[in-house]
N, C-alpha and C positions, 0 to 999 in steps of 0.2 A: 466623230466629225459631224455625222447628224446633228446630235444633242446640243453640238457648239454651233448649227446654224442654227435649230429652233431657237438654240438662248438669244443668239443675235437679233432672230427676226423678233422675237419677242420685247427685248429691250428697245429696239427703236420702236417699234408699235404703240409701247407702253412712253414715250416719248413725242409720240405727235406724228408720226414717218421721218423721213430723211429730207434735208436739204436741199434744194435748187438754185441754182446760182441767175436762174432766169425769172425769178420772181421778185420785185421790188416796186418802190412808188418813191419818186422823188418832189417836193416841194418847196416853193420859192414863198417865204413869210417875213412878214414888219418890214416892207417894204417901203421908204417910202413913197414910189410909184408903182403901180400894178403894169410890172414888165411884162410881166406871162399868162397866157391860158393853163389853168389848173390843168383842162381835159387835153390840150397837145403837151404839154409836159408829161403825163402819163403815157401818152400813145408815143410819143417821138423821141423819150431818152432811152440809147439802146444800152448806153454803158454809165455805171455808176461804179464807185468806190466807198467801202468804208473805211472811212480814216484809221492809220494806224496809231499806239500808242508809242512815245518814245520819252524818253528821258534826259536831260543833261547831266550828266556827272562829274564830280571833280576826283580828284588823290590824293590820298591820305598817306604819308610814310611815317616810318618809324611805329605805328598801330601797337605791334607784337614784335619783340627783335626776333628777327630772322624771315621776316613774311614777307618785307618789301614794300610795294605799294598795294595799297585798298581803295577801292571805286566806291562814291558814296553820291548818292542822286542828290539833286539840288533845285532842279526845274524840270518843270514839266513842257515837253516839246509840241507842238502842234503844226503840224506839217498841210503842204497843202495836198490839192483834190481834184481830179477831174471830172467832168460829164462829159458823156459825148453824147449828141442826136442826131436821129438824121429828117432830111430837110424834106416837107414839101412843096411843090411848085413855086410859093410866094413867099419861100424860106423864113416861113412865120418865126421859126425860133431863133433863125443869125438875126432876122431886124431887133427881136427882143432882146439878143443877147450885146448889140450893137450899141442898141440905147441905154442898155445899162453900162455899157462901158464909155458912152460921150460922159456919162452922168457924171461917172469919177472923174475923170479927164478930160474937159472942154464943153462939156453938155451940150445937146443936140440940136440946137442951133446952131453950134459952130462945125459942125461933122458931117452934116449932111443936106441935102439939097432934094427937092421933087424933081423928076423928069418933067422935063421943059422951062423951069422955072431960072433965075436967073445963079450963075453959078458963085461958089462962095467968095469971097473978098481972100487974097493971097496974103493980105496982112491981120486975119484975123487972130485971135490970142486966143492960147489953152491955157487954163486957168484949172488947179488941182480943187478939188470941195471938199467941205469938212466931210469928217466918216460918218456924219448921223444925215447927211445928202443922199444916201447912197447904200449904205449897207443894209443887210436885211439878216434874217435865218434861211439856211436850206435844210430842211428834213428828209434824211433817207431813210426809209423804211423799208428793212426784209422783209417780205412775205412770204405766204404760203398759202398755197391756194387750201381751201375749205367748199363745204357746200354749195356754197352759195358764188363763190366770187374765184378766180383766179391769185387775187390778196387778202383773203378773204382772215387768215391769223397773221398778224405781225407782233412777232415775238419781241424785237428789239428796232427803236428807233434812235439816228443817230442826228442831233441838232448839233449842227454848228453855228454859231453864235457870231452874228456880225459879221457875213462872209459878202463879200464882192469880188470880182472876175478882174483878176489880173494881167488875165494874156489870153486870148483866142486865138486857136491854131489856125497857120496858112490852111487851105481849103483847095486840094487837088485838080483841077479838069483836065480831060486829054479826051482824044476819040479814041473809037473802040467797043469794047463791049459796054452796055447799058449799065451802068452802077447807082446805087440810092447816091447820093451826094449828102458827105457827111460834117456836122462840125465837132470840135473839141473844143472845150470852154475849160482852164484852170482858176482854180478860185484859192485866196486864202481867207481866214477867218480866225475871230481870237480867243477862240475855246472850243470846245466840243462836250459834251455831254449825254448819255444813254435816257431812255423812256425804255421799260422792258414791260412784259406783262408772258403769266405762264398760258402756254396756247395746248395744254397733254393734253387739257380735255374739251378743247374745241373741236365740234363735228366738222370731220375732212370724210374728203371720199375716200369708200373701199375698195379696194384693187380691182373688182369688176367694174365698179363704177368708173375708175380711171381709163381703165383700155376701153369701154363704150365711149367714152368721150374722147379719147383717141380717135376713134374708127371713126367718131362724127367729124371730127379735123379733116382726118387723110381724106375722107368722101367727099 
């Protein structure tokens, strides 16, 4: 049993450490309007997804007599994604995520109004914009913290391609106990593709170095 932990400890060692599902960096790119702050996108999305892979397939009979039907892929599926963030005081990221979504559907002229100003006309028109109004890339990137940074190795980045925000989730309030106030933003997009790079032998910290910088947390 020993021997079967050293091998383990030593293969992921020999592999970079292990995995954190709390380390990532999300960004919003080709844009055509600069929606977002680079540094509150880092600080304020709690939740990210990497897109899953899936297939369409059709059926094949009579292949082999006696076999039945055979499943044969034929397209490639792209599903969509959500981010969640959560919000400070002047909910910087609902207004960004808000005007990005006038932009596809009615643009933001017609969606929204300043406090005190005069309120919008009840016959005004939403009008759909073409997809190059509007779409952009979003890059998610895994990290892992290293030396120097908290993301400091990002072994795999996943760009999706042309993605814009389809629906933003209703958004909770009630009294009660104190909560961050949070949003969910779904997006689709019309591909996705990987950026990898190998990170065994970028410098991360050593196990003492990890729990000191723990201790510096908890203190």
């Amino acid at each position: 049993m020993a021997a079967g932990i050293t091998a383990f400890l030593t293969e992921v060692s020999r592999n970079g450490g292990m995995s954190f599902s709390n380390n990532f960096l999300v960004e919003v790119k080709n844009t055509p309007k600069n929606y977002f702050d680079a540094d509150l996108l880092e600080i304020f999305c709690e939740e990210a997804q990497l897109p899953n892979s899936n297939t369409a397939t059709g059926t094949q009979n009579g292949l082999i007599t006696g076999l039945g039907s055979v499943d044969y892929p034929h397209t490639r599926v792209f599903t969509e994604f959500a981010l969640t963030f959560m919000l400070d005081a002047n909910l910087s990221i609902l207004k960004s995520l808000n005007n990005w979504y006038y932009d596809v559907i009615g643009g933001k002229s017609n969606n929204t109004a300043s406090v005190g100003s005069n309120q919008l006309s009840p016959d005004r028109v939403m009008r759909v914009r073409y997809k190059n109004q509007y779409q952009g890339d979003i890059h998610i990137t895994k990290a892992e913290s290293g030396k120097n940074s908290a993301t400091e190795r990002q072994p795999i980045t996943y760009v999706m391609e042309k993605s814009w925000p389809y629906q933003i989730d209703a958004i909770p309030l009630q009294f009660g106990s104190s909560q961050i106030t949070k949003v969910t933003a779904n997006f689709k997009y019309e591909r996705h593709y990987t950026m990898t790079q190998d990170i065994k032998n970028a410098p991360q910290l050593t196990r003492g170095e990890e729990l000191l910088k723990l201790k510096k947390v908890v203190l």
